[in-house]
C-alpha positions as a Markdown table, in Angstrom:
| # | Residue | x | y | z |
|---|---|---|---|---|
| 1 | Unk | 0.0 | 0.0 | 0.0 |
| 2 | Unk | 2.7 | 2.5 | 1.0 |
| 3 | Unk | 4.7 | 1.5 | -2.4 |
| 4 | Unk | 1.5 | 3.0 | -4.3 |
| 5 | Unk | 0.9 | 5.6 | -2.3 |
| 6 | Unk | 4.4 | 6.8 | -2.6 |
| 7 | Unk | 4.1 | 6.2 | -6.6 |
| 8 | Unk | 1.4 | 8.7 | -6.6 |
| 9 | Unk | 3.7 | 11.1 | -4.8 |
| 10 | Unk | 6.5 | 10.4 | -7.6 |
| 11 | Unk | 3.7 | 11.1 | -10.1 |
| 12 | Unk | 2.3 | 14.6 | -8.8 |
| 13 | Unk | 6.8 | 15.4 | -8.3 |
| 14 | Unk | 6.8 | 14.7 | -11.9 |
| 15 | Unk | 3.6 | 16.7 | -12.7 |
| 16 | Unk | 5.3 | 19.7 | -10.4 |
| 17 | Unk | 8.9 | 19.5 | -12.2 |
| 18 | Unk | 7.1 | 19.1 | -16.1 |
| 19 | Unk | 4.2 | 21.5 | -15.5 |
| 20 | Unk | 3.6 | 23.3 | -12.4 |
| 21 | Unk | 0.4 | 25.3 | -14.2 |
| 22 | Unk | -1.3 | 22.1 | -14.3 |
| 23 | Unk | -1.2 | 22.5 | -10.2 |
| 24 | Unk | -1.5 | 25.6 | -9.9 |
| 25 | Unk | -4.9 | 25.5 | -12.2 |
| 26 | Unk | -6.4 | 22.4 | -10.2 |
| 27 | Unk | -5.7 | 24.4 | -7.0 |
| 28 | Unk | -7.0 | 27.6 | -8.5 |
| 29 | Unk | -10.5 | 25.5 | -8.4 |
| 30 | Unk | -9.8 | 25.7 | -4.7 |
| 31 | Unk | -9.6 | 29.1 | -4.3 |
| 32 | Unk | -13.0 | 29.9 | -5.2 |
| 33 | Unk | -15.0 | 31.2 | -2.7 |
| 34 | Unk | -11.6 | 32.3 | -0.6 |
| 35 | Unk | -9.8 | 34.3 | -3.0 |
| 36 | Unk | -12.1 | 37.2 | -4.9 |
| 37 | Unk | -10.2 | 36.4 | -8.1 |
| 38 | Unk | -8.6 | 33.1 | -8.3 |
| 39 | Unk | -6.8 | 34.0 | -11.6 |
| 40 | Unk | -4.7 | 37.1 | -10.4 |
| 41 | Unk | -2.9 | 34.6 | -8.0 |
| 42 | Unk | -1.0 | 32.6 | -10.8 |
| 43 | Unk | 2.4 | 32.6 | -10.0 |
| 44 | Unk | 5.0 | 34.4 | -11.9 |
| 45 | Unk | 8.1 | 32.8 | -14.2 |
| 46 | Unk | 10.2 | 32.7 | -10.9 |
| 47 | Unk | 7.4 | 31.7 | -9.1 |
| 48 | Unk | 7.3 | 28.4 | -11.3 |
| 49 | Unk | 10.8 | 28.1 | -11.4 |
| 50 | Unk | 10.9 | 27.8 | -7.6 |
| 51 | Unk | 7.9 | 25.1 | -7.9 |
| 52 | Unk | 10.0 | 23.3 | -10.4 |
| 53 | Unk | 12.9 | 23.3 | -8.0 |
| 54 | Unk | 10.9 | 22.3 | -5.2 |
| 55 | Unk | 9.4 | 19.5 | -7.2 |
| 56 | Unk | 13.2 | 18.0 | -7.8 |
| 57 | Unk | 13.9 | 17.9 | -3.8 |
| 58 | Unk | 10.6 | 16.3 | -3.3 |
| 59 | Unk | 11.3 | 13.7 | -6.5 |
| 60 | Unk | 14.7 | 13.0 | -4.6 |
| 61 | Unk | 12.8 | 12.2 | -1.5 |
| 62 | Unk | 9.7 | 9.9 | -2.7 |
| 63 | Unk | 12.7 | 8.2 | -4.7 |
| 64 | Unk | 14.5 | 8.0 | -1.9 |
| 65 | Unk | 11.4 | 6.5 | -0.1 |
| 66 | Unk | 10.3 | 4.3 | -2.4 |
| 67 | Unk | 13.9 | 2.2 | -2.8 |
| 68 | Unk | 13.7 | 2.2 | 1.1 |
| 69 | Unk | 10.4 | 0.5 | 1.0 |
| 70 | Unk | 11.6 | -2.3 | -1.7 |
């Protein structure tokens, strides 16, 4: 169970490193209701780069987690 749970995680790193605007859009759906105009809060260029980098320290880690569990 924790081997698929931690491919899932490996999945949404990938997602995060490839195209963080595919997150930011299905968290944008969260927004409504919160934020008066969920679209004004896209991130900027560096604000993607910095989700990028943050998605290759958490692909290190899930990687790291899943040969730990095998």
């Amino acid at each position: 169970m924790s081997v698929l749970i931690l491919c899932l995680l490996l999945v949404a790193g990938v997602v995060q490193v490839v195209r963080p605007q595919l997150l930011w859009k299905a968290n944008a759906r969260l927004q409504r209701g919160w934020v008066k105009n969920p679209e004004a809060t896209e991130p900027t260029g560096k604000g993607y780069a910095m989700n990028r980098a943050v998605g290759v320290i958490f692909l290190g880690l899930a990687l790291w987690m899943l040969i730990q569990q095998l």
